[in-house]
N, C-alpha and C positions, 0 to 999 in steps of 0.2 A: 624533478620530484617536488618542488616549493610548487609549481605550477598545478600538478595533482593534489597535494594537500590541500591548495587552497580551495579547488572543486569539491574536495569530497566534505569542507568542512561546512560547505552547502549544502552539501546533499551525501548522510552518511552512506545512502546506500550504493554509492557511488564508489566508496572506498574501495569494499569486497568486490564490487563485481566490474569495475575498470580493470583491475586487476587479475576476476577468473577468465574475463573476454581474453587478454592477452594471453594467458596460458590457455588455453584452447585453440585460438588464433594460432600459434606457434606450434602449436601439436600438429593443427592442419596442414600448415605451410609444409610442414616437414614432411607428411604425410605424403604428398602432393611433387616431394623432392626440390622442393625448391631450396637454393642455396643458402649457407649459414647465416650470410651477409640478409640478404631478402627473410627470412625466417626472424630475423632481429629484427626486419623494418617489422615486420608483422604484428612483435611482439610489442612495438615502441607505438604503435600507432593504435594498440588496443587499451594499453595501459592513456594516451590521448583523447582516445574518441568520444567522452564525454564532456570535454575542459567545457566545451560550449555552454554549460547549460547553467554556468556561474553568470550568463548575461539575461537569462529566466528569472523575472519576480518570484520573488518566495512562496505567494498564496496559491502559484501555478507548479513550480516546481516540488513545494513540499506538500501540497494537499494530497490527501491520506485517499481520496472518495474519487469516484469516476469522473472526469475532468468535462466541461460542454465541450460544446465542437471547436466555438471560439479560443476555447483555455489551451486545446491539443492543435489548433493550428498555430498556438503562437510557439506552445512547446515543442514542435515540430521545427523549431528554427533553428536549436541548439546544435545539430550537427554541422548547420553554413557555417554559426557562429564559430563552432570549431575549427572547421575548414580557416575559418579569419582568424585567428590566433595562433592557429600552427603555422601561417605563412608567416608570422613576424616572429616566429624563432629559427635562429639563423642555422644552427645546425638541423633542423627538422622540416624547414620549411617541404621538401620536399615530399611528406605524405600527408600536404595539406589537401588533396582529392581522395587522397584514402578516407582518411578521417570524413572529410565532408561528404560522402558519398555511403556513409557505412548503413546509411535505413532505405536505399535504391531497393527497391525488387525485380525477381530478373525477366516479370514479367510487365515492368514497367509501371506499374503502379505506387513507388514509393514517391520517399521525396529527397533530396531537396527539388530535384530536377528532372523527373520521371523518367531516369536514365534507364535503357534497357536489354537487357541480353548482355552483348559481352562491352556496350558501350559504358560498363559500370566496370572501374578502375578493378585487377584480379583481386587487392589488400580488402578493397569493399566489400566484394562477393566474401571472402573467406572471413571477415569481421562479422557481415550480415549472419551469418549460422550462428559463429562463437557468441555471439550475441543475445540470441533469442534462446537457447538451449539454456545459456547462464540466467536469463530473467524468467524460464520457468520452473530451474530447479533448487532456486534460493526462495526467501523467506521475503512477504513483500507484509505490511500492516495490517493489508486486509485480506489475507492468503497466509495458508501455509505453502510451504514447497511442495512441490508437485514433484511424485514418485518416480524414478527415470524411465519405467516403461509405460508410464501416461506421458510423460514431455517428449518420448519420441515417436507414439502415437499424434499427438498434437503437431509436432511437427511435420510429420505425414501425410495431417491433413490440409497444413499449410502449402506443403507441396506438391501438392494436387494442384493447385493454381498458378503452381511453378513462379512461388517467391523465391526460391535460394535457383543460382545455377546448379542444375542438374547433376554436374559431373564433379562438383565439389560436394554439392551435399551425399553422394553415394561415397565417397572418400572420407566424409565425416561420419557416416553412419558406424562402417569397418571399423574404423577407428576410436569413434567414443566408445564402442559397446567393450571394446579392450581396454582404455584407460579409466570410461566412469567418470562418475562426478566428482571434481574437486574437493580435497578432505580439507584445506587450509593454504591460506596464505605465506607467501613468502617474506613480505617485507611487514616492518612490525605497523601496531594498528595506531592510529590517533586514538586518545581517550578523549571522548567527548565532555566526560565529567556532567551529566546529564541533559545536557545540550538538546538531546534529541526527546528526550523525554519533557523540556519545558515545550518544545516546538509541537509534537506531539498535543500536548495537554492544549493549545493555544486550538488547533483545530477539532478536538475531539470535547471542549469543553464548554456548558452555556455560562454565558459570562454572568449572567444575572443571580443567577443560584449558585453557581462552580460544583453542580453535577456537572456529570456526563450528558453530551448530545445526542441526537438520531442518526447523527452519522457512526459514533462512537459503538452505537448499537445495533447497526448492521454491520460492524466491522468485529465485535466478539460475537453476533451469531451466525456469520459466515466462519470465523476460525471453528467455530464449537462444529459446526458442519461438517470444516475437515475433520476434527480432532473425533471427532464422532459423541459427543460428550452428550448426557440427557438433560439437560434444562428445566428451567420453567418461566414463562415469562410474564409479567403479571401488567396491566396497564390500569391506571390509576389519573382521578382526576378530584378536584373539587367543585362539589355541587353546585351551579348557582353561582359559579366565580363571576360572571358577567353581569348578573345583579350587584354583587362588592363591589365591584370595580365601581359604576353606576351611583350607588350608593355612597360611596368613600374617596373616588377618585384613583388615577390609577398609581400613585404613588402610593399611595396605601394597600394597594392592589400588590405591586412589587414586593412588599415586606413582607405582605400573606406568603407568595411564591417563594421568598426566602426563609421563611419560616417553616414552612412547609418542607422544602429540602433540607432544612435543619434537623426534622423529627425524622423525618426519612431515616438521612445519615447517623444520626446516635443511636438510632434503632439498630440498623444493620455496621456500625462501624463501617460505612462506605468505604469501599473500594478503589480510587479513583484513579488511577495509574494506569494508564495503555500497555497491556504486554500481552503472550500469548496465555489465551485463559487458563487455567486450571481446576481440576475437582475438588467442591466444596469452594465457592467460592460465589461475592454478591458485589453486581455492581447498579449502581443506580444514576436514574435520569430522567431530564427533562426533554422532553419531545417537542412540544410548541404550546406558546399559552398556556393553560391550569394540565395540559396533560403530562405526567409522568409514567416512570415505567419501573420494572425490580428486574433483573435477569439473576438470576440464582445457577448457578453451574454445578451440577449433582441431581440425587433424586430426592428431594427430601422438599414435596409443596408442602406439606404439614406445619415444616418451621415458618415457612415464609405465609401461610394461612396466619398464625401467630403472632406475627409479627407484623401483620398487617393492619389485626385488628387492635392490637397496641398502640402505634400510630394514631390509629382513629381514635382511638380516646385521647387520646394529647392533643392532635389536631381540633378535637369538637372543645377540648376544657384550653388552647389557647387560642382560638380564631372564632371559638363558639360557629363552625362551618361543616358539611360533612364531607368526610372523604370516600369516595366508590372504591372497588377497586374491583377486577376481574383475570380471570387466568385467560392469556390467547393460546400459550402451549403451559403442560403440565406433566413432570417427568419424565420430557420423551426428546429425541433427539430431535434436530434442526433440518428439514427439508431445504434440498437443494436453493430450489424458486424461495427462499426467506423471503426475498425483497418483494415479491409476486404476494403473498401472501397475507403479510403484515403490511400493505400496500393504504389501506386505509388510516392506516397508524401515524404515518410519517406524514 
């Protein structure tokens, strides 16, 4: 257990769902009739099978946003890593291939080792399901949980290219649709005492003004997507910032930019806390250089019209500068493709 804790204090998300893998994991074994004794490796090796990812840098491991190629090859090591730390625990060593083996597919295309068909250890195969089924139907930063009859859709269509073995995943199918998704945990939680919330704020935050960034704000208008909420999102810039700069230097340039987030923020009491959004609610940000943005969560562009033109007379009576500012959506809900969209933005 000191060994789990210390992972998940890496990675909260780690906590819950090391934990739903192995109850699931154990349901399957069981499922599947395998004996008491193997149904407890099952379970022991699900609650395990992320230890690895405490040897993942943090800006990889905790980053909120879609990873390059480079970030997920490296983060793809966590399971050997795994694999290397269960073998030097001496009561355990023994489902050091389970564990290292649990992201194989059975059509050969995983990794660590593109092991395939039944040459992938049975604990892997029956981890590999419990696995993907718990990461689509919990809560990820930039996602809500995904409904159980779209995660077993989704998984359907995963196995169409025959990633999970065939004759496990029909045994899991029977079987989740009887048990369902996990209501709660068994073992009590770590309190992180905001932990994840300063971690959070470190990647979702411009450091130069401490709004919120462009990652921050594809990540509440993808939630407002699921959550179905109508928005409004306003993009904003100042005029001619690259004449001040020019003109004054960019150190004086920076103060403008911080002053600027200043009036923003006492206008609208900013927001700035990563969680999942809610109605009536305003967050604000910096996107890159002079542009910022408002996302307002509710239907009400009228206030944030008012509020913008307020701004602008503070901004012009302390920068003597003007401020634009324009609606990209207006009291309407979040299309899918956001990122497609607003693509010019970022």
């Amino acid at each position: 257990m000191p060994l789990i804790y210390s992972t998940e204090i890496r990675d909260a998300y780690t906590q819950g769902h090391s934990e739903n893998v192995a109850y699931y994991a154990k349901h399957l074994a069981s499922a599947l009739k395998l004996s008491l004794k193997e149904c407890e490796d099952v379970y022991i090796a699900g609650l395990l099978h992320d230890v690895g990812k405490i040897g993942i840098p943090d800006n990889i491991l905790l980053k909120p946003t879609k990873l390059e190629s480079s970030e997920f090859e490296l983060i793809q090591m966590h399971s050997y890593i795994s694999g290397q730390i269960i073998e030097k625990l001496k009561n355990f060593s023994y489902l050091k291939d389970a564990v290292k083996h649990h992201h194989e597919n059975f059509d050969g295309s995983g990794y660590p080792d593109g092991l395939k068909g039944k040459e992938i250890p049975l604990y892997s195969r029956i981890l590999s399901i419990a696995d993907v089924f718990d990461a689509l139907t919990t809560s990820r930063i930039y996602r809500a949980s995904i409904q159980f009859n779209e995660a077993i859709t989704i998984m359907d269509t995963m196995q169409e290219k025959e990633k999970f073995d065939p004759e496990l995943y029909k045994v899991f199918m029977l079987m989740i649709r009887k048990l369902g998704v996990v209501q709660k945990n068994k073992y009590k939680k770590i309190e992180f005492v905001g932990l994840e919330e300063q971690r959070n704020s470190f990647f979702f935050t411009d450091h130069l003004t401490k709004l919120l960034n462009r990652d921050a704000l594809l990540s509440l208008l993808r939630k407002s997507h699921d959550y179905e909420y109508k928005v409004s999102l306003i993009e904003s810039n100042l005029k001619e910032f690259k004449d001040y700069n020019k003109a004054f230097g960019l150190h004086k340039g920076d103060i403008a930019l911080k002053t600027t987030a200043n009036i923003i923020n006492e206008e609208f009491l900013g927001i700035t806390k990563m969680k999942n959004p809610q109605p009536r609610e305003v967050f604000t940000f910096r996107l890159h250089a002079d542009k910022f943005a408002i996302l307002y969560i509710g239907q009400r562009g009228e206030f944030i019209s008012y509020k913008m033109s307020k701004i602008q007379e503070n901004i012009k009576k302390k920068l003597d500068m003007l401020f634009e500012f324009h609606f990209i959506i207006r009291d309407n809900t979040v299309s899918k493709n956001i990122e497609r969209d607003i693509g010019y933005l970022l």
